[in-house]
C-alpha positions in Angstrom: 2.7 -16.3 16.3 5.5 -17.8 14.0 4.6 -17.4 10.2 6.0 -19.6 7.6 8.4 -18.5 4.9 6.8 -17.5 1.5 8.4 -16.0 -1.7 9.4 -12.3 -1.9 6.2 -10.4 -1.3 8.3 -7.3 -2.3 9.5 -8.4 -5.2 7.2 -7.8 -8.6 6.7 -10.1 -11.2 9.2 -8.2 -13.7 12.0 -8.9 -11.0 11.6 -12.3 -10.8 14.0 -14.2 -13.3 12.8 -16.3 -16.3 14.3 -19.7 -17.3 12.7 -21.3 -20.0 9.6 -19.7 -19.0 9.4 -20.8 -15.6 9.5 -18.0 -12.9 11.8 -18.0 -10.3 12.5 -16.6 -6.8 14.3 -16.9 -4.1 13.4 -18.1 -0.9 12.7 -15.2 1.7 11.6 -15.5 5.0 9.0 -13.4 6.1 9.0 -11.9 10.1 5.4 -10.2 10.6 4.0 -9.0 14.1 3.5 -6.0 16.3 6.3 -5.4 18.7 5.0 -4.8 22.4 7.5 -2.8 24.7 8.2 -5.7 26.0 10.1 -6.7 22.9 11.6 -3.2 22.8 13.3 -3.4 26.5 14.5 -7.0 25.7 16.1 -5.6 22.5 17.3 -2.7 24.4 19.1 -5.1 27.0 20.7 -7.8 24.5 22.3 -4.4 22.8 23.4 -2.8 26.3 24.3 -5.9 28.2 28.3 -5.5 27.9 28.2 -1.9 28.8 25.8 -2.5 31.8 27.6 -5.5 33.4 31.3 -3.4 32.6 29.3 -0.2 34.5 28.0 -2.2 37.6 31.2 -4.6 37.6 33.1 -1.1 38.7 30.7 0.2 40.4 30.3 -2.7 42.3 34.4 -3.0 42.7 34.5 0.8 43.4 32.0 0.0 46.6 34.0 -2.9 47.6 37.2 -1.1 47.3 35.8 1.9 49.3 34.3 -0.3 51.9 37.7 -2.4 52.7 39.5 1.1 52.5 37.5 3.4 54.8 35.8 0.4 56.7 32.5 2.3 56.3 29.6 0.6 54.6 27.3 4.3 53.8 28.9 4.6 50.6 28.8 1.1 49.7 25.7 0.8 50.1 24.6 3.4 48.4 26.5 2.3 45.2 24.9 -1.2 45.8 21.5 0.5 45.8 22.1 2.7 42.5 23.3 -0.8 40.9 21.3 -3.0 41.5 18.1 -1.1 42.6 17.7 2.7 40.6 19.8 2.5 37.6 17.1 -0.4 36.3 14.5 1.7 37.4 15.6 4.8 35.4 16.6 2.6 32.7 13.2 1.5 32.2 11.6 4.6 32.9 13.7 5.9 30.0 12.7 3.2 27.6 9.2 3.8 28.4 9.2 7.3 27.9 11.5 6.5 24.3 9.1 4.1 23.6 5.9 6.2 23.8 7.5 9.2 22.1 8.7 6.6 18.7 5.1 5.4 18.2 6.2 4.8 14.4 8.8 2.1 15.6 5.5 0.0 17.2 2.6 1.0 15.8 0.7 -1.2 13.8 2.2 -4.7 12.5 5.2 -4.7 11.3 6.0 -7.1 8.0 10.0 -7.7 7.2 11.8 -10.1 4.7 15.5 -11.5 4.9 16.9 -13.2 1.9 20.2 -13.4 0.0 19.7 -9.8 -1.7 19.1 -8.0 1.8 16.8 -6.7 4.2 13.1 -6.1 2.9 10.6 -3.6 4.4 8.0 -0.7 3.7 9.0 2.8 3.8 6.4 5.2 5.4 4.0 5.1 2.0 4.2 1.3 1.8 6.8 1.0 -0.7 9.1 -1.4 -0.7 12.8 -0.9 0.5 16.2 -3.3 0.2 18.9 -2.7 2.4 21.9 -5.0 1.3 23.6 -6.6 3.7 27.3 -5.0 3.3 24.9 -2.0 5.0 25.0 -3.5 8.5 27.9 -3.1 10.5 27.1 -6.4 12.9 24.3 -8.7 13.9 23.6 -10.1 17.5 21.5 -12.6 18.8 19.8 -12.9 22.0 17.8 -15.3 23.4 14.7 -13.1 22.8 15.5 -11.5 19.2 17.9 -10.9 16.7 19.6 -7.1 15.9 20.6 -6.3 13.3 22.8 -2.8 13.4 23.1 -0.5 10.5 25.5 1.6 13.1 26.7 1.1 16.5 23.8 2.4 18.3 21.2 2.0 15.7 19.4 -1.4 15.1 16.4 -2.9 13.3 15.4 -5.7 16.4 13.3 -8.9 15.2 11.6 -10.5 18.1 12.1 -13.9 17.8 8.4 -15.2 18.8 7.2 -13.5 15.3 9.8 -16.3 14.2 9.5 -20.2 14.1 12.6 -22.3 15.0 13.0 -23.3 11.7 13.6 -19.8 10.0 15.2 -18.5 12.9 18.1 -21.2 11.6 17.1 -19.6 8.4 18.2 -16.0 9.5 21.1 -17.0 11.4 22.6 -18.7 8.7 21.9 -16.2 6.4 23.3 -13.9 8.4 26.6 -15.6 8.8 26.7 -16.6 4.7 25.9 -12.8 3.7 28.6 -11.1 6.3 32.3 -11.3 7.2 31.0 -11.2 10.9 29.2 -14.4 12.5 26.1 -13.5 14.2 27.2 -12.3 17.8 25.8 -14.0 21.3 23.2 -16.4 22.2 22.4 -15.3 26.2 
């Protein structure tokens, strides 16, 4: 459901500049949708990928080890089940359960804007906010959304298939232009 850019929906008619009497605005582009938990645990994987491959490469080197050592596969095995088999259970079974106790994060569509001033969305009464961009610490991009983190472990996530090709080049450039960090990943 890609949507097309449009001018700054959050921006009223007193904001906009004046030249000669012709209005002007920017050009923002506008992500709209309702995230699913699927978009959630994709977001939640792009963020925690380097931690989990770091985790299950020692885990997996701690098995190894341990086998070649003791010649005895039980405790290898058992590592190689927790990798590869229960942690992504539990993982999941924690997002669920973050995901239905955070209805506010998914309930009901969602409507952002990106342009050169900042970040544009609707507080809880429907106001509109700005966050500028010297508030974000980094930005990441997956092959399933962009993140953009206002601290390490806090991020707004834009599911890219709210996002057509064309203004996803938009955002990533934007991105780049508007911070002294590139846009991080592509996998």
């Amino acid at each position: 459901m890609p949507t097309n850019s449009q001018i700054n929906p959050y921006e009223s008619p007193a904001a906009m500049q004046s030249d000669g009497g012709k209005s002007t605005s920017q050009r923002m582009i506008t992500v709209e949708g309702q995230p699913t938990f699927d978009d959630y645990r994709r977001a939640q994987r792009s963020h925690g990928r380097v931690r989990t491959v770091i985790v299950s490469g020692v885990l997996v080197a701690m098995a190894l080890f341990m086998w070649v050592v003791s010649q005895s596969i039980v405790f290898s095995s058992i590592v190689v089940l927790y990798v590869f088999v229960m942690r992504p259970l539990f993982v999941r079974y924690r997002l669920k359960r973050q995901w239905q106790q955070t209805p506010s994060v998914h309930q009901g569509q969602r409507t952002y804007g990106l342009d050169e001033a900042g970040f544009h969305s609707r507080d809880d009464e429907g106001r509109p906010t700005l966050l500028h961009w010297s508030r974000f610490l980094k930005f990441r991009e997956s092959k399933d959304t962009f993140l953009l983190y206002l601290a390490p472990n806090m991020y707004v996530f834009l599911p890219k298939r709210f996002i057509s090709l064309q203004d996803q080049d938009g955002i990533r450039s934007l991105l780049k232009t508007k911070h002294n960090r590139s846009v991080q990943g592509r996998n």
